[in-house]
C-alpha positions in Angstrom: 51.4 46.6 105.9 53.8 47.4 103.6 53.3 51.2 103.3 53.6 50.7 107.2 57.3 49.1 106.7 58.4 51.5 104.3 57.7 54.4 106.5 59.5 52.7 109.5 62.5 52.1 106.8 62.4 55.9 105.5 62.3 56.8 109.4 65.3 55.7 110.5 67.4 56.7 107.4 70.0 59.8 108.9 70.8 62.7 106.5 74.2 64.2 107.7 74.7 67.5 107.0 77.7 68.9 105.6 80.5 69.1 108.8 81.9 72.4 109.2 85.6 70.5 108.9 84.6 69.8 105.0 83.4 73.0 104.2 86.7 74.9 105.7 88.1 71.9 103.2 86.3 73.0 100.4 86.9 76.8 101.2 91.0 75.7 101.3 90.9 74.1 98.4 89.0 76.8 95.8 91.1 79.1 97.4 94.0 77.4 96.6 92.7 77.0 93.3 92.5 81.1 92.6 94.3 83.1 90.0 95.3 85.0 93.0 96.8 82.3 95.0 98.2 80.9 91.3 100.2 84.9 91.0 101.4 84.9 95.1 102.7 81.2 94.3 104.2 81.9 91.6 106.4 84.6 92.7 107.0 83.0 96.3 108.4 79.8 94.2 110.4 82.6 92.1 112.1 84.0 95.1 112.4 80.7 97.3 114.4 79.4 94.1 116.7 82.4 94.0 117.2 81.9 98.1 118.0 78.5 97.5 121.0 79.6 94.8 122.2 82.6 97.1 122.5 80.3 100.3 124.8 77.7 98.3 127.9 80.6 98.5 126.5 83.1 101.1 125.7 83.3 105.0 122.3 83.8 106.2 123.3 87.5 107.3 124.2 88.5 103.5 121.6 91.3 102.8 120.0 89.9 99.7 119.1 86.9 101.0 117.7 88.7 104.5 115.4 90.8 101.7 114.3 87.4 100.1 113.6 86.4 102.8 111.4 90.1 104.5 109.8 89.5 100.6 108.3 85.5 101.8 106.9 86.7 104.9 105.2 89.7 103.2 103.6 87.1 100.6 103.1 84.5 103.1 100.9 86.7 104.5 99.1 88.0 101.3 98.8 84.4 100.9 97.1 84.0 103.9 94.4 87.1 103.8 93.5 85.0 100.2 93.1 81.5 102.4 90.9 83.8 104.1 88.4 84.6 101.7 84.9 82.6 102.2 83.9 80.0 99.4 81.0 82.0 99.1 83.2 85.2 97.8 85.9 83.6 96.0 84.8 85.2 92.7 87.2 88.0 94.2 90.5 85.8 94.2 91.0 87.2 90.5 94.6 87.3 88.7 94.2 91.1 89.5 93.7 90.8 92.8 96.9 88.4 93.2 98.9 90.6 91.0 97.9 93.9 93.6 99.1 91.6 96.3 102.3 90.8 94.8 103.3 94.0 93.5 102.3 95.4 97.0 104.6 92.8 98.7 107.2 94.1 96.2 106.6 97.9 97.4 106.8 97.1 101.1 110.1 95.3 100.4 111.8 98.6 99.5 110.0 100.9 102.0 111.6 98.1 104.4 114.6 98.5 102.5 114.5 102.5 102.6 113.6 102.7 106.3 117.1 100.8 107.1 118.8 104.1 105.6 116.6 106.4 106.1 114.0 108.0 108.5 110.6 108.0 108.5 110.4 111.9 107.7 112.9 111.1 104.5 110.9 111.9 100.6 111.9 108.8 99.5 110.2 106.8 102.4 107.3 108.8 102.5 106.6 108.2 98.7 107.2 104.7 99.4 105.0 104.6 101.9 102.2 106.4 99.8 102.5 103.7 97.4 101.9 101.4 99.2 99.0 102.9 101.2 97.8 103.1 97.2 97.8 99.1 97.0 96.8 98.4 99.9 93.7 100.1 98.9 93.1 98.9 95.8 93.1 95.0 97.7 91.1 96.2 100.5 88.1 97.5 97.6 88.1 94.3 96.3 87.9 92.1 99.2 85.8 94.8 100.9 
């Protein structure tokens, strides 16, 4: 009789799986946790610091602080490829990888900058744009 109970017990106990909710938890928070994340924050921090100083004695239209801010949506979307990345694959989120992503956000800053003077045809632009292209490379290899 009482191998009989225990079974009965043991039958009505519920194993939940892992939700999918948690795991896109868990995914957030070792990405978040990267080098990579660590090098875009860092520098995102750097810049939204040196906006805040620049808006206490300038307009919102004063071109340094229209660059800072081109520069935050480039990392903030960096940031957001890394977010991304799978739990599974976040051996990838290396300093390296977040020090590509920032130098790259640092390149298409000045081909932005060079495009509002210049044309597309223009040297300067074109090697800007090659750089770039070089970056962006190197990040997609490692993320694949």
């Amino acid at each position: 009789m009482g191998l009989f109970w225990v079974s009965i017990c043991f039958s009505q106990v519920k194993i939940k799986a892992p939700s999918a909710k948690s795991d896109q938890i868990s995914d957030l928070q070792l990405q978040r946790s990267s080098p990579a994340h660590a090098e875009l924050l860092l520098k995102k921090t750097e810049l939204q610091s040196e906006l805040e100083s620049l808006l206490l004695g300038y307009t919102e239209e004063y071109p340094k602080v229209v660059e800072i801010r081109y520069s935050l949506t480039i990392l903030q979307k960096e940031s957001n490829r890394i977010l991304a990345v799978k739990a599974a694959e976040s051996s990838k989120l290396t300093l390296a990888l977040g020090k590509l992503m920032v130098r790259k956000s640092e390149l298409e800053t000045e081909l932005w900058q060079l495009l509002r003077s210049y044309k597309e045809d223009h040297p300067d632009v074109k090697r800007a744009k090659r750089k770039v292209e070089i970056y962006e490379a190197a990040i997609k290899e490692i993320l694949g």
